[in-house]
N, C-alpha and C positions, 0 to 999 in steps of 0.2 A: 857690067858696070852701070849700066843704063837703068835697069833694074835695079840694082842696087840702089839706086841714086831717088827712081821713083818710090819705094819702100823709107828712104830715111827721112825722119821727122826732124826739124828744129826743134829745141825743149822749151821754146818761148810759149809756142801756142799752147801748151799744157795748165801754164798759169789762168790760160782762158777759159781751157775744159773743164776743169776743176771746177768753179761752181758755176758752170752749165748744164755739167751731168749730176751735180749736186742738185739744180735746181729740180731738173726733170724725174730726176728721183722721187723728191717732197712731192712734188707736183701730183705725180703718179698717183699718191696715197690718201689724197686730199678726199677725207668721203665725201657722199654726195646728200645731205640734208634736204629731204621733202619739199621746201617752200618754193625758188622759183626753177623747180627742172618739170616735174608731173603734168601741171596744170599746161604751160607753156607746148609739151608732147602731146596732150589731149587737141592743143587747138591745130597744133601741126597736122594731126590725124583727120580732123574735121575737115580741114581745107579737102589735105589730098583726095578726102573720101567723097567730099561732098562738090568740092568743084570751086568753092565760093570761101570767100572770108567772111568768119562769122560778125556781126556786130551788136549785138545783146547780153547782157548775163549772161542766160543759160542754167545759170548750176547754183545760185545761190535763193535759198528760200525765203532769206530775209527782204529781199525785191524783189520787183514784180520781173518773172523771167524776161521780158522782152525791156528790161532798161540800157538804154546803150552803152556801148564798150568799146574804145576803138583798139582793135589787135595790132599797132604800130609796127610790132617786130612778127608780120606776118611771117615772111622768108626764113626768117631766122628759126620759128617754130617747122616750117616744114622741114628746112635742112636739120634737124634734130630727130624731129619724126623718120625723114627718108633714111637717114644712119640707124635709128635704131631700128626699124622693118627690115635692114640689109643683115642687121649684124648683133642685133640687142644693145643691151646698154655698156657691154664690153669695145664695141665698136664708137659708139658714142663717146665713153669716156677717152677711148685712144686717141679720138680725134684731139679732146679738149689739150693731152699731155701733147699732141705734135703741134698744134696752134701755139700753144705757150713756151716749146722749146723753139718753136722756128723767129716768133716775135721777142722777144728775150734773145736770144740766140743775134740776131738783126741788131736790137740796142746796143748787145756790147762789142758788136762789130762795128758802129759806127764810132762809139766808144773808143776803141781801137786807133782807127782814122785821125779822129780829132784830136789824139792824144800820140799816135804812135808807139804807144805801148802796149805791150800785150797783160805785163802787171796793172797797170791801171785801169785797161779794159775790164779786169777780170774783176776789181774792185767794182767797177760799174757797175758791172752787170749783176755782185752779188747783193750792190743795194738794192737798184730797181728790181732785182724779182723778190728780197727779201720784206722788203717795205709790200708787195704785193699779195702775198699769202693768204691777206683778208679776203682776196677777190676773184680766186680761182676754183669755184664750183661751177658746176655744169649748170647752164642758162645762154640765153640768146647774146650775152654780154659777149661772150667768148667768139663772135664773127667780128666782133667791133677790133680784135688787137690789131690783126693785120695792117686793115686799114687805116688806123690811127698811123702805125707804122709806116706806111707807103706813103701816106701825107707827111710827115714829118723827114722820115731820110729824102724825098723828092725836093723837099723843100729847102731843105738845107743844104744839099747839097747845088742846087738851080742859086741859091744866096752865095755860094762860094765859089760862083763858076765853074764847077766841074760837071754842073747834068746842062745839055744844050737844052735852050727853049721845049724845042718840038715834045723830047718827053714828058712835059709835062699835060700832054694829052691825058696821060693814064688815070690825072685825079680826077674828070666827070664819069670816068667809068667807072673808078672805085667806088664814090661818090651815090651812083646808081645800084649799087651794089649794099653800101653801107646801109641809104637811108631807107632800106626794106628789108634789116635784121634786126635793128637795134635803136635806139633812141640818141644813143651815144655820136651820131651821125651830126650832130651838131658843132663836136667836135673840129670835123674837119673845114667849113666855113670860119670857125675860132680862129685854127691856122691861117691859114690864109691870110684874116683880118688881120693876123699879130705879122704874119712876114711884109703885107703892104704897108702897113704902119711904121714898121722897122726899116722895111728899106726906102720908106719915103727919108727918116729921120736920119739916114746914113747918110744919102743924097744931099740933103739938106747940111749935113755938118759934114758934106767932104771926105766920109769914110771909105779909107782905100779900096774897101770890099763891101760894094754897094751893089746890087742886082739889078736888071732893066728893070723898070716897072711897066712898063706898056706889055710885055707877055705875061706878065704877074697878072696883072689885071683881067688881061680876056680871057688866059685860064681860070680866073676866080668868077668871072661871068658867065662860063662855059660850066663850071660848077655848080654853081648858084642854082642854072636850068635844071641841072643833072637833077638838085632836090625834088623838083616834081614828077618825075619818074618812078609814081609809087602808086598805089590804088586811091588813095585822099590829097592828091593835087596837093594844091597850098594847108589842106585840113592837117597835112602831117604835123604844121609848123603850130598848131592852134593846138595839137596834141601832147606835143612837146613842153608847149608852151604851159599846158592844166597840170601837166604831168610836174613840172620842176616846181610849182605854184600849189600843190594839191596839199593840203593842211594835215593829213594825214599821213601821207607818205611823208613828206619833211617835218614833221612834228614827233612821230614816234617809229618811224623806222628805224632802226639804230645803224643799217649802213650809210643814212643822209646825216646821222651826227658827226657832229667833228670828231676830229682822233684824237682820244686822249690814248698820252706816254705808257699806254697796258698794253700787254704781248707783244711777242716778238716782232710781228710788224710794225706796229705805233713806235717801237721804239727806235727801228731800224729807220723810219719815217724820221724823228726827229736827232736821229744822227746824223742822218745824211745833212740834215739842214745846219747842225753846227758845224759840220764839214764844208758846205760850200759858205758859210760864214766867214768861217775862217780864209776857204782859199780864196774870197773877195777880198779878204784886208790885205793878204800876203801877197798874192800873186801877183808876176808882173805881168801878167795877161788882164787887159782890162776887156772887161765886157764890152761890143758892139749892142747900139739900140736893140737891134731884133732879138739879139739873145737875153739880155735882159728885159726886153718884154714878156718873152717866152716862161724865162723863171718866176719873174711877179705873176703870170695870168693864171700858169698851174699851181703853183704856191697857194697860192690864194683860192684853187679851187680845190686842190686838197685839203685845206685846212675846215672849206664847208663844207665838207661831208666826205665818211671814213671810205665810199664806194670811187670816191676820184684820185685815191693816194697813186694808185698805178698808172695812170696818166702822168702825173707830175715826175714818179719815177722814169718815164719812159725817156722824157724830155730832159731833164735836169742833170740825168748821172752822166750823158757822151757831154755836157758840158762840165761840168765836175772835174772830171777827167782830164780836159784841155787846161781847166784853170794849174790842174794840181802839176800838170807836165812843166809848166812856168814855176812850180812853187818848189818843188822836189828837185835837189842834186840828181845828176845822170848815173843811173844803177851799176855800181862800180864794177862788179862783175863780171867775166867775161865769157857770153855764152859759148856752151859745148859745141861742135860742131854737130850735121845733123845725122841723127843714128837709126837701123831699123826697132832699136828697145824702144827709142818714142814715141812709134807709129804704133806698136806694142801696148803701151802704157795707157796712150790716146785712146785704144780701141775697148780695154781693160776697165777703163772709167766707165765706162755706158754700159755694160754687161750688166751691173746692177740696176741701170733701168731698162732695163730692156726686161729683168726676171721680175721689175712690181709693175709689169702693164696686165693689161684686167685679165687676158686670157690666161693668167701664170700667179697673177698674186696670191692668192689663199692656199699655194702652195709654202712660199716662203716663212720661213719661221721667224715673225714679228714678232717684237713683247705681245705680252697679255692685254696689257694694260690698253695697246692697238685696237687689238681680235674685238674688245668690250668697246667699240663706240660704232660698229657695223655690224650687219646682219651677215653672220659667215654661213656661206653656202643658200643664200636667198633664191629661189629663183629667179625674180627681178635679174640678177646678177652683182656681180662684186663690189664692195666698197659704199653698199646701201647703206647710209647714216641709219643709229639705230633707235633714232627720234621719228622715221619712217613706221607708219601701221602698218607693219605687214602683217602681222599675224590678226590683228584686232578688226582689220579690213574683212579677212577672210570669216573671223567669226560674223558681221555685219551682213557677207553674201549669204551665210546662212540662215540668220537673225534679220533681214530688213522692217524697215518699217519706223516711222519716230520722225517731231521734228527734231531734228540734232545741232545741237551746241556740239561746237568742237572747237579744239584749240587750231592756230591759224593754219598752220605748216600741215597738220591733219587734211585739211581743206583742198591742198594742191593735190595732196594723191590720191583722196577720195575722188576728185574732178577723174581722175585720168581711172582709177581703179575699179571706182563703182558709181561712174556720174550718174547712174538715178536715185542715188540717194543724195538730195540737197544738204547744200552746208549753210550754214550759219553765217559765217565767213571765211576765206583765204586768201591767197596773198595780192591779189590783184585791190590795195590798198585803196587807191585812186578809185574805185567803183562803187566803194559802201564811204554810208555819210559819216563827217568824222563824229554825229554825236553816238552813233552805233558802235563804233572805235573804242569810246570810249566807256561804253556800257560793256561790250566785251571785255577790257580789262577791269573794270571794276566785279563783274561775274567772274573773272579767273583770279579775282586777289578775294573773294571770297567775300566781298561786299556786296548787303541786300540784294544776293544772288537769286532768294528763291522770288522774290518780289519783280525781277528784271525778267528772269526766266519767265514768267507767268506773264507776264507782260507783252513779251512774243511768241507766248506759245511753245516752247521747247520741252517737253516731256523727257528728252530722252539726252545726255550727256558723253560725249569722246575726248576725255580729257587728256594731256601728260601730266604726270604727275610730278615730273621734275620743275617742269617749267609753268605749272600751275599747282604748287605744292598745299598754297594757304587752299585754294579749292577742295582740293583730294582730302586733306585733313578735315574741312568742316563738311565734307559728305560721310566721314566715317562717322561722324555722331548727328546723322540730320537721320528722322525717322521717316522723311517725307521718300527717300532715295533710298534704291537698292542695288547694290555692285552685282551686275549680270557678266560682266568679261575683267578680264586682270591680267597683264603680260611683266616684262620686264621693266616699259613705261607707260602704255596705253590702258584706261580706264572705263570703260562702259558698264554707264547708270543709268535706268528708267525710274520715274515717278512711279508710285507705290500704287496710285489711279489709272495707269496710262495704260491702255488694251496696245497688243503689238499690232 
């Protein structure tokens, strides 16, 4: 009986697994696009090998190599690098699918909590991962979920009396941890400022559930310290600082644009919002100051730009969720008792992701239409976006020589695949000036290319030809260029003068 008993599943939690193994499923198959995974693994590599964080170029021809560069998300690049020396990029990748099912996973558990339901939870959690989809490739972003996490459930629940003071030790050591992976470390001081501000204004208007402030506080000073706990002192904050400010990066990045209502995400992004619109008019749950601080700050920063929509997810759906439990009739239904088929069922869900993690996926029989946007059976390993050079790399190790225009994303994996051959530019935005930026794009939209080209010296061309199609087309009729390489997307051209 006792057994038995350990073995049976309520059928409640099912509504929650469902799109959590749905998510980690997607998640799993997310390829991996050249721009920011390569270059980030090269500098991981550097540290570990060399002892030292670099702070120069390095790899770009169009500056002079020793122009500085600060590696902010040093940690971050080596924990990338150490996974993949342990395991390749199958190890790598797996990490990135258990970070995002464990962080996801954690949302709509809190979800859960503030709601009490496990249908609502499940609703949560299918927004915030789905609204998130933009933002799940392999990069030093992916050390940041946890943390954002730990700050956030820590906090809210120390707001609603259920975490004792003391724990909230753990946020300068997150904290120390954060702001030596990722940039996104800024984040967690946000919080903070939005819970002392909120639980000033509860205080202030007498809300039943109002949190001490005097532990609020010395933990948010014991944090604050935590930021200098990195190789650039206070310089992290002045890096941070170029970085959100840099005319470049915020001007034609397209993940610092705002979302527009295109793809699955954007749209799941502006559902969610007519949904908590809604469950603000209706509901008889009214928001406390903190939690409406909370909505307007992410709101507002997912709106400036498409790479914050998963933050706002993170924070917004376990409120969603509380609002909708006030809005929604009690689920009339009455749950089964609990059986071992559910534990059965429960276990049945995941089987599918567990058969697309990277040691197993190219086995599985995926549409076609899949197989066509990766490189199947790469060495690199599984799930290589097939906007990656691999094969046009390999012609170049045995063709060197040229200065080379490339297109940008080219640029990270040349750093990582063949960094003595300088690029033109790559994705470290913030390092080249934005009038270069803009010469780059007017060379790949096929405007007085040959006159720009000449102008910095570029003999020799690595184009896509997808993503620089006006280019590819007016080199098939330029007599000055001659097509030496051709794959599925990758282009290499030398001037008709140029000695190798």
């Amino acid at each position: 009986m006792t057994r038995r008993r350990t073995l049976a599943m309520p059928i409640e939690p099912l509504w929650f697994l469902i799109p959590l193994a749905t998510f980690g499923f997607f998640v799993s198959l997310v390829p991996l696009p050249p721009n920011d995974f390569w270059w980030h693994l090269k500098i991981g590599e550097l540290i570990v090998r060399e002892g030292r964080i670099p702070a120069t170029n390095m790899f770009g021809w169009t500056l002079p190599a020793e122009a500085p560069f600060t590696y902010g998300a040093w940690l971050g690049e080596v924990l990338l690098y150490l996974l993949h020396h342990a395991g390749g990029l199958p190890l790598v990748t797996f990490a990135r699918n258990a970070i995002a099912l464990a962080a996801f996973g954690l949302i709509g558990l809190e979800a859960k909590r503030q709601s009490r339901s496990w249908r609502l939870a499940a609703l949560a959690l299918a927004l915030a991962a789905g609204m998130s989809l933009n933002n799940l490739v392999i990069r030093p972003q992916i050390w940041s979920w946890l943390p954002f996490v730990g700050f956030y459930l820590l906090l809210t629940r120390f707001r609603e009396g259920q975490l004792h003071p003391t724990r909230l030790i753990a946020l300068p050591f997150l904290m120390a941890f954060w702001v030596n992976v990722h940039g996104a470390f800024l984040l967690g001081p946000a919080l903070l400022a939005l819970f002392l501000i909120g639980g000033t204004l509860e205080h202030l208007l007498q809300h039943p559930q109002r949190p001490p402030l005097r532990p609020l506080a010395g933990i948010t000073f014991l944090t604050l310290l935590a930021l200098f706990l990195n190789p650039y002192g206070a310089g992290i904050l002045r890096y941070a600082y170029r970085l959100l400010t840099d005319p470049p990066s915020q001007t034609l990045g397209v993940e610092w644009a705002s979302p527009t209502p295109h793809g699955i995400a954007n749209v799941i992004f502006y559902l969610s919002i007519l949904l908590l619109l809604v469950a603000l008019a209706r509901s008889s749950y009214r928001l406390p100051p903190t939690e409406l601080l909370l909505l307007l700050a992410f709101l507002w920063l997912a709106w400036s730009g498409q790479r914050y929509v998963i933050w706002f997810g993170m924070v917004a759906m376990p409120i969603l969720a509380r609002l909708l439990v006030h809005l929604l009739p009690p689920w009339p239904w009455p749950a089964p008792p609990p059986r071992p088929l559910h534990t059965l069922l429960a276990l049945l869900l995941f089987s599918p992701v567990l058969a697309v993690q990277p040691w197993w996926v190219e086995h599985i029989p995926l549409p076609q239409a899949y197989w066509n946007q990766v490189w199947r059976g790469s060495p690199l390993g599984p799930l290589v976006g097939i906007e990656t050079p691999v094969k046009a790399v390999e012609y170049l190790q045995a063709h060197p020589g040229g200065r080379l225009f490339n297109e940008m994303g080219y640029g990270s994996y040349l750093i990582w695949a063949l960094p003595e051959q300088k690029v033109f530019v790559d994705p470290r935005m913030e390092l080249y000036p934005y009038e270069l930026w803009l010469d780059y794009i007017r060379i790949s939209q096929a405007s007085r290319y040959n006159q720009l080209l000449q102008r910095y010296g570029a003999d020799r061309l690595m184009i896509d030809r997808v993503l620089q199609k006006e280019l590819a087309q007016a080199l098939e009729e330029d007599p000055l260029w001659i097509k030496e390489y051709e794959d599925e997307r990758t282009q290499i051209w030398r001037k008709k003068d140029a000695s190798r």
